[in-house]
Backbone as XML, in Angstrom:
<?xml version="1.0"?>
<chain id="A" units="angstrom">
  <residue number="1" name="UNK">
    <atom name="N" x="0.824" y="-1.193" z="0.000"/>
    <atom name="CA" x="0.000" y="0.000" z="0.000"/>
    <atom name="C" x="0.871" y="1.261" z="0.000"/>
  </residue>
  <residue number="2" name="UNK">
    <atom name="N" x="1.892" y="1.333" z="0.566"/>
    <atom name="CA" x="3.127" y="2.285" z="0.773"/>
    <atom name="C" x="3.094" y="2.636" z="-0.093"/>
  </residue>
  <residue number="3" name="UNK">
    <atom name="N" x="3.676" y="1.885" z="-1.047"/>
    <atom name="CA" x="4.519" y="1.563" z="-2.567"/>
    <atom name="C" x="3.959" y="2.125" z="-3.211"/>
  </residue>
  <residue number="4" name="UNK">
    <atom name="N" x="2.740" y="1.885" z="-3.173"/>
    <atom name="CA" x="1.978" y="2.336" z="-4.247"/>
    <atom name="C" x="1.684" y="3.696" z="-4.245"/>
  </residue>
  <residue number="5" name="UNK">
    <atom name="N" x="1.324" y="4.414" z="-2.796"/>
    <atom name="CA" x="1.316" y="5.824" z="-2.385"/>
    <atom name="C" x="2.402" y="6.334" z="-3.250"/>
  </residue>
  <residue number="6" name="UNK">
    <atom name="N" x="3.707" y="6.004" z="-3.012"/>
    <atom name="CA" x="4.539" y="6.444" z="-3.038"/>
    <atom name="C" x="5.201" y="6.876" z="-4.672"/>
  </residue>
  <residue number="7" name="UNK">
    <atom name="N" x="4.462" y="5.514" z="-5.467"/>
    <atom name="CA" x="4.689" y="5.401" z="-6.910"/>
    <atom name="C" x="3.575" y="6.392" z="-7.586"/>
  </residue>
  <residue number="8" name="UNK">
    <atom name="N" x="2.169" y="6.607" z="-7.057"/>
    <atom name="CA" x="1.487" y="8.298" z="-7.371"/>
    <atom name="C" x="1.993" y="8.820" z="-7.101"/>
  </residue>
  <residue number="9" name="UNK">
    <atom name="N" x="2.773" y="9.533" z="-5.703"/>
    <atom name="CA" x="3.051" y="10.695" z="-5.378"/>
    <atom name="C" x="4.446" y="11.098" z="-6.434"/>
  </residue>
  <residue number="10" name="UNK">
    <atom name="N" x="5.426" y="9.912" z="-6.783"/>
    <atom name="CA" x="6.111" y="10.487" z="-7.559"/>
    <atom name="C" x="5.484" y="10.563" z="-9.355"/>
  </residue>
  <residue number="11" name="UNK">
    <atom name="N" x="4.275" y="10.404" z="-9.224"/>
    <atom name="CA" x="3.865" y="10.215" z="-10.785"/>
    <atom name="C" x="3.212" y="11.751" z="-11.206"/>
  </residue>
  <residue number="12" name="UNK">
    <atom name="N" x="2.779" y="12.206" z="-9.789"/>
    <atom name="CA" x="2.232" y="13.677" z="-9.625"/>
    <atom name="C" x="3.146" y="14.572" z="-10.109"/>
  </residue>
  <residue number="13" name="UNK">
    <atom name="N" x="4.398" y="14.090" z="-9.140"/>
    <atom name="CA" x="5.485" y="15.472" z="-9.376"/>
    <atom name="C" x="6.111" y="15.065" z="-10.517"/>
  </residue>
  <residue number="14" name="UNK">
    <atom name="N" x="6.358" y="14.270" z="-11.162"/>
    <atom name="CA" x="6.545" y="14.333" z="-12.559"/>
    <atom name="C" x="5.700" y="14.660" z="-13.415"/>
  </residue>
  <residue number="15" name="UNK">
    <atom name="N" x="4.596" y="14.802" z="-13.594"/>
    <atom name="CA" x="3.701" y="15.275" z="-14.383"/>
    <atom name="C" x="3.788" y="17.093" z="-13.952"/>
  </residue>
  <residue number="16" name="UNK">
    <atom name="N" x="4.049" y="16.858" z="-12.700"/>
    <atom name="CA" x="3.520" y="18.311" z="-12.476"/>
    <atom name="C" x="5.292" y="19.334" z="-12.789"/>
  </residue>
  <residue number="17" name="UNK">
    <atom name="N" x="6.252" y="18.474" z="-13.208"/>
    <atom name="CA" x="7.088" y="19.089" z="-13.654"/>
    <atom name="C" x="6.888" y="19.218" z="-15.077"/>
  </residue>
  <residue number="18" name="UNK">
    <atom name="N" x="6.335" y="18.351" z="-15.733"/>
    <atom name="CA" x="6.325" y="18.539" z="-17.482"/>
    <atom name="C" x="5.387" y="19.215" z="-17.205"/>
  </residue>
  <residue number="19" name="UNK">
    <atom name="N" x="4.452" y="19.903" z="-16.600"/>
    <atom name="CA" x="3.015" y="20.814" z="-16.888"/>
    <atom name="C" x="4.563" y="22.350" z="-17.202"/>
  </residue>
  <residue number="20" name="UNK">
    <atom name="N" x="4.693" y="21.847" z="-15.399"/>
    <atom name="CA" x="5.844" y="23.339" z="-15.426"/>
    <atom name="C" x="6.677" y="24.150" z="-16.762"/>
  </residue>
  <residue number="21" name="UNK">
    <atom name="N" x="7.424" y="22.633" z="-17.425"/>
    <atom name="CA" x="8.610" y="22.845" z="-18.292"/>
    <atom name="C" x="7.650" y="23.034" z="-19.700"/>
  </residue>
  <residue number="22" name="UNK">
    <atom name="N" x="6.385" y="22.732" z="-19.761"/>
    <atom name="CA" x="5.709" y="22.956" z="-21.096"/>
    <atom name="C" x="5.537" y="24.360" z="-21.005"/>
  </residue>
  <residue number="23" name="UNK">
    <atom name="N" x="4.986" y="24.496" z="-19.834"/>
    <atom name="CA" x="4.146" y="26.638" z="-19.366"/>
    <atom name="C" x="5.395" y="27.045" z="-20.018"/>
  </residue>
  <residue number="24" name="UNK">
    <atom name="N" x="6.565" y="27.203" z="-19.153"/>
    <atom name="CA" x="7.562" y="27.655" z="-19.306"/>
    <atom name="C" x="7.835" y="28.364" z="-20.908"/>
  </residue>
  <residue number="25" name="UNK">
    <atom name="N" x="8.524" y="26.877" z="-21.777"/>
    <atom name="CA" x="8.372" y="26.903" z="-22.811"/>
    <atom name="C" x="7.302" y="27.916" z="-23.953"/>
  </residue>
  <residue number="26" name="UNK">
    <atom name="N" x="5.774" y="27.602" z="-23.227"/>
    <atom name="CA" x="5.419" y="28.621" z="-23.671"/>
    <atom name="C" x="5.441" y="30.120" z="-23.406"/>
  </residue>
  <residue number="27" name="UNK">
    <atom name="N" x="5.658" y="30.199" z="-22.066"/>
    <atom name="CA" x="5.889" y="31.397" z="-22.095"/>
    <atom name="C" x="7.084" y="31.941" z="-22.753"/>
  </residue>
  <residue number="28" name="UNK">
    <atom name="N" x="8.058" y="31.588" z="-23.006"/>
    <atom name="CA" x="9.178" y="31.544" z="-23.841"/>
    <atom name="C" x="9.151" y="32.158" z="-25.261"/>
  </residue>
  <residue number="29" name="UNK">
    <atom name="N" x="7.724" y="31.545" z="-25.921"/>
    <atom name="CA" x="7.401" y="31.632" z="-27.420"/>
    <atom name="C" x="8.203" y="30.404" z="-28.033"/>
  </residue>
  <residue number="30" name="UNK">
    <atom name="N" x="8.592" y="29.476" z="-27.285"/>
    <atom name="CA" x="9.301" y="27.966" z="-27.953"/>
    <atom name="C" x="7.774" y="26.870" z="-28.609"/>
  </residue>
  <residue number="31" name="UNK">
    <atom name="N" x="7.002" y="27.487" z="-28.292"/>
    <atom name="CA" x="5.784" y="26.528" z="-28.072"/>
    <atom name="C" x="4.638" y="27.024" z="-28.405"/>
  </residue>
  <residue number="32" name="UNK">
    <atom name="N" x="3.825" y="26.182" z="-28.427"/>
    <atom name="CA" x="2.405" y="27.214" z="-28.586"/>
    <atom name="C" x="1.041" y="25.902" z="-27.810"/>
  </residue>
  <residue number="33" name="UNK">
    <atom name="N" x="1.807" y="25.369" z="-27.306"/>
    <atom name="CA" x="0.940" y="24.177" z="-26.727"/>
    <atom name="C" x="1.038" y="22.830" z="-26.246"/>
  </residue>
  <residue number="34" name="UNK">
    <atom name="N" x="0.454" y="22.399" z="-25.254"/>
    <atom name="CA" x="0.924" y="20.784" z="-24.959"/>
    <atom name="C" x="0.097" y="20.397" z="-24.230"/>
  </residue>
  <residue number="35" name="UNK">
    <atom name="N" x="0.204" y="18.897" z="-23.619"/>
    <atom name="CA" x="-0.679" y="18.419" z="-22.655"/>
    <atom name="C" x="-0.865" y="16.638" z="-23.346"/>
  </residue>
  <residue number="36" name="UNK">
    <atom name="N" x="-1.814" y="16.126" z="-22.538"/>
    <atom name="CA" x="-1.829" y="14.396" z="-22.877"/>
    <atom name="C" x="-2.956" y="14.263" z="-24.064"/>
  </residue>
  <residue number="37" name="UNK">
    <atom name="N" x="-3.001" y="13.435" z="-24.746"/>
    <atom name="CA" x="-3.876" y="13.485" z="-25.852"/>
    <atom name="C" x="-3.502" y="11.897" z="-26.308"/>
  </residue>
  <residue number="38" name="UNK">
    <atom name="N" x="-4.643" y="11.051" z="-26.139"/>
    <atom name="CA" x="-4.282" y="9.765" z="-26.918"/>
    <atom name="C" x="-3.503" y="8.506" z="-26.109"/>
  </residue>
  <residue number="39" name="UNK">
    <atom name="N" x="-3.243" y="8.770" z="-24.911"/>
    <atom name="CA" x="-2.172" y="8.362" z="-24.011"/>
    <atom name="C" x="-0.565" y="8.723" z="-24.455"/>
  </residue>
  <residue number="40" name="UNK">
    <atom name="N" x="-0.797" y="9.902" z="-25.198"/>
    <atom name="CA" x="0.749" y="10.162" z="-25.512"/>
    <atom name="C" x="0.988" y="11.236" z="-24.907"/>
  </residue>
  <residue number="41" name="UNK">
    <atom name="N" x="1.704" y="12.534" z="-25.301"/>
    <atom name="CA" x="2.184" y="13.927" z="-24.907"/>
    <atom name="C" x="2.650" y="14.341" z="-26.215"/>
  </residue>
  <residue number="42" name="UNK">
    <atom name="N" x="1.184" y="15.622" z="-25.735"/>
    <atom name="CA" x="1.752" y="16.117" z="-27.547"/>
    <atom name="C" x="2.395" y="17.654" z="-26.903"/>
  </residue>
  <residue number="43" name="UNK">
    <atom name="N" x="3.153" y="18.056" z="-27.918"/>
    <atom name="CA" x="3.707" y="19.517" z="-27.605"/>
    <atom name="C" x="3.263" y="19.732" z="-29.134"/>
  </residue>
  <residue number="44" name="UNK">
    <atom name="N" x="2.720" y="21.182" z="-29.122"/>
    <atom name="CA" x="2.128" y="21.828" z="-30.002"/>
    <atom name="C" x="3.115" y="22.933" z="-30.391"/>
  </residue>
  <residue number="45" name="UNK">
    <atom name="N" x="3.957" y="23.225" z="-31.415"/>
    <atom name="CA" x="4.820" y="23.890" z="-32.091"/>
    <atom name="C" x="4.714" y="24.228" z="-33.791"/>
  </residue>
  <residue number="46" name="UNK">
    <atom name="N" x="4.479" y="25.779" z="-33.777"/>
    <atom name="CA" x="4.705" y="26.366" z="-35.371"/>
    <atom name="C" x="4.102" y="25.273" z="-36.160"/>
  </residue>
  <residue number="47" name="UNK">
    <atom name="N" x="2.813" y="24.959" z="-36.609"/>
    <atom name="CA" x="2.803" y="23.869" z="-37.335"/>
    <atom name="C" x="3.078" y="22.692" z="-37.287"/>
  </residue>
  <residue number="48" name="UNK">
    <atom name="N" x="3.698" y="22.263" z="-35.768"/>
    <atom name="CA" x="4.206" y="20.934" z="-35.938"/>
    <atom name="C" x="3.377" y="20.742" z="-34.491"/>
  </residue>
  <residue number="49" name="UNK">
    <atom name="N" x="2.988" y="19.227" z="-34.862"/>
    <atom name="CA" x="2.298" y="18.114" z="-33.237"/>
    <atom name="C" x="3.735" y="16.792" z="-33.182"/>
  </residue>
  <residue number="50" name="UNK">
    <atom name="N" x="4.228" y="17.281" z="-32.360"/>
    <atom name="CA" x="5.113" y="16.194" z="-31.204"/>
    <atom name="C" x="4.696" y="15.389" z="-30.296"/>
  </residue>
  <residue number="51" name="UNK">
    <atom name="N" x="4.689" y="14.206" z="-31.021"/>
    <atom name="CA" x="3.485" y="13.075" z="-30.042"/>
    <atom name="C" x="4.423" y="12.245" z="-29.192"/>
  </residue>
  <residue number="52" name="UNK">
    <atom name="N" x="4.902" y="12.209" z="-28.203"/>
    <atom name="CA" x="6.028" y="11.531" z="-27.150"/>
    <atom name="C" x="5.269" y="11.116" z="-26.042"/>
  </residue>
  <residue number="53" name="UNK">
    <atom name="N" x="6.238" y="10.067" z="-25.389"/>
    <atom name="CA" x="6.096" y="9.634" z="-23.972"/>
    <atom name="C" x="6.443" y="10.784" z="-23.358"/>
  </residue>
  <residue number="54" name="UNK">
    <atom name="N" x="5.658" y="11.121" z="-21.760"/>
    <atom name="CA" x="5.808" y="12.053" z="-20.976"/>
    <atom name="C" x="7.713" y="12.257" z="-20.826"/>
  </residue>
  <residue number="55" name="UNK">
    <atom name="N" x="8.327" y="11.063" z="-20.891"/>
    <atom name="CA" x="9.454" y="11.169" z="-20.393"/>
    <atom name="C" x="10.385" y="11.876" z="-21.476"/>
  </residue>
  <residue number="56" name="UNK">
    <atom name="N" x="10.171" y="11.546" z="-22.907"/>
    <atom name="CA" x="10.897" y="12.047" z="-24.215"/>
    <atom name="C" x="10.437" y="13.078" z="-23.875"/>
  </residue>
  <residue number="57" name="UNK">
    <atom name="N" x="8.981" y="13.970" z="-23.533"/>
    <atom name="CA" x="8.679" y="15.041" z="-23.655"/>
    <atom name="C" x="9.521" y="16.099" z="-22.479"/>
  </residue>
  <residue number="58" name="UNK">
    <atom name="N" x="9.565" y="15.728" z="-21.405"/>
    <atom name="CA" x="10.427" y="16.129" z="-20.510"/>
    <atom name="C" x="11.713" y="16.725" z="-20.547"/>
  </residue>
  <residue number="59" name="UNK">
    <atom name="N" x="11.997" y="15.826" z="-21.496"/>
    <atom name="CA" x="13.863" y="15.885" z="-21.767"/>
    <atom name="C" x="13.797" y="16.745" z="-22.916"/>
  </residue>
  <residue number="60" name="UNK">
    <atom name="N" x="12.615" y="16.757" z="-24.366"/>
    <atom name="CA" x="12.472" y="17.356" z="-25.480"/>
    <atom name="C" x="12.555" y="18.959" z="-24.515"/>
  </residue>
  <residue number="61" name="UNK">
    <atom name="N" x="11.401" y="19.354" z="-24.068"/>
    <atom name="CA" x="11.434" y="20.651" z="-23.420"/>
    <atom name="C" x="12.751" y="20.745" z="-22.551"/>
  </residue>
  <residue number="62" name="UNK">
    <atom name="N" x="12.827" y="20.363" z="-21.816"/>
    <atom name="CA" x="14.192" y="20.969" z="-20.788"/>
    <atom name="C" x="15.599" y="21.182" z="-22.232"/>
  </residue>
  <residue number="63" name="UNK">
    <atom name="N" x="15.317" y="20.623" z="-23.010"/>
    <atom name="CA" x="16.766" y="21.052" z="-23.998"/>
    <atom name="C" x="16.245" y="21.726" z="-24.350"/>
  </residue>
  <residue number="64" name="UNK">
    <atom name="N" x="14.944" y="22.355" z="-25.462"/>
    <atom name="CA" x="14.339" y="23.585" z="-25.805"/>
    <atom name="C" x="14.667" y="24.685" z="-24.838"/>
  </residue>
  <residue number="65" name="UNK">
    <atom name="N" x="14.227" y="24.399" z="-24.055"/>
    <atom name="CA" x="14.627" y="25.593" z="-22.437"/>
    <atom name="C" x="16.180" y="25.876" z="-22.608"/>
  </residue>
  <residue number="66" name="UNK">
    <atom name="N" x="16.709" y="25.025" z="-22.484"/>
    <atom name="CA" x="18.306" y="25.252" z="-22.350"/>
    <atom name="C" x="19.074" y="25.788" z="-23.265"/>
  </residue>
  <residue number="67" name="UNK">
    <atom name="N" x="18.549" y="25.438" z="-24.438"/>
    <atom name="CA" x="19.120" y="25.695" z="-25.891"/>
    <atom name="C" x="18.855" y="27.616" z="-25.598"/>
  </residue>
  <residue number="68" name="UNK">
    <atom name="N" x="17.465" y="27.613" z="-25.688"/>
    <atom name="CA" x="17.124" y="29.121" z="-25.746"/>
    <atom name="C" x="17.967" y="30.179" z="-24.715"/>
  </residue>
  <residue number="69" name="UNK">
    <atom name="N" x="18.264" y="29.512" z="-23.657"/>
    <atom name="CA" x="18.926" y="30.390" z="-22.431"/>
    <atom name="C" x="20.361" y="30.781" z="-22.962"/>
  </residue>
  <residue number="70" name="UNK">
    <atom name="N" x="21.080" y="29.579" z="-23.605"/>
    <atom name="CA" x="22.086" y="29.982" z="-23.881"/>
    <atom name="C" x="22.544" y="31.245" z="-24.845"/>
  </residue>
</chain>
């Protein structure tokens, strides 16, 4: 029962970090949209739909983020 608490609570804060790193992004102007659709993760960009696992999507945005800072 622990385990399982424990395997939502970290499923929350990972989701609730890709909500973060998508906003972000958009606020940025890297983006123009995202969220779950289909059981995938789409990020919505210039004409283009990016259909990924939450986790590709994670890592896709945090390098978008990073790329731009530099």
């Amino acid at each position: 029962m622990l385990r399982q608490q424990l395997e939502q609570e970290g499923d929350l804060i990972a989701i609730n970090m890709l909500n973060e790193l998508g906003n972000r992004a958009i606020e940025m102007g890297l983006i123009v949209g995202h969220g779950y659709h289909g059981g995938k993760y789409e990020i919505l960009r210039k004409g283009e739909i990016i259909s990924v696992t939450p986790e590709e999507a994670q890592v896709y945005l945090h390098n978008l983020i990073a790329e731009q800072e530099q």
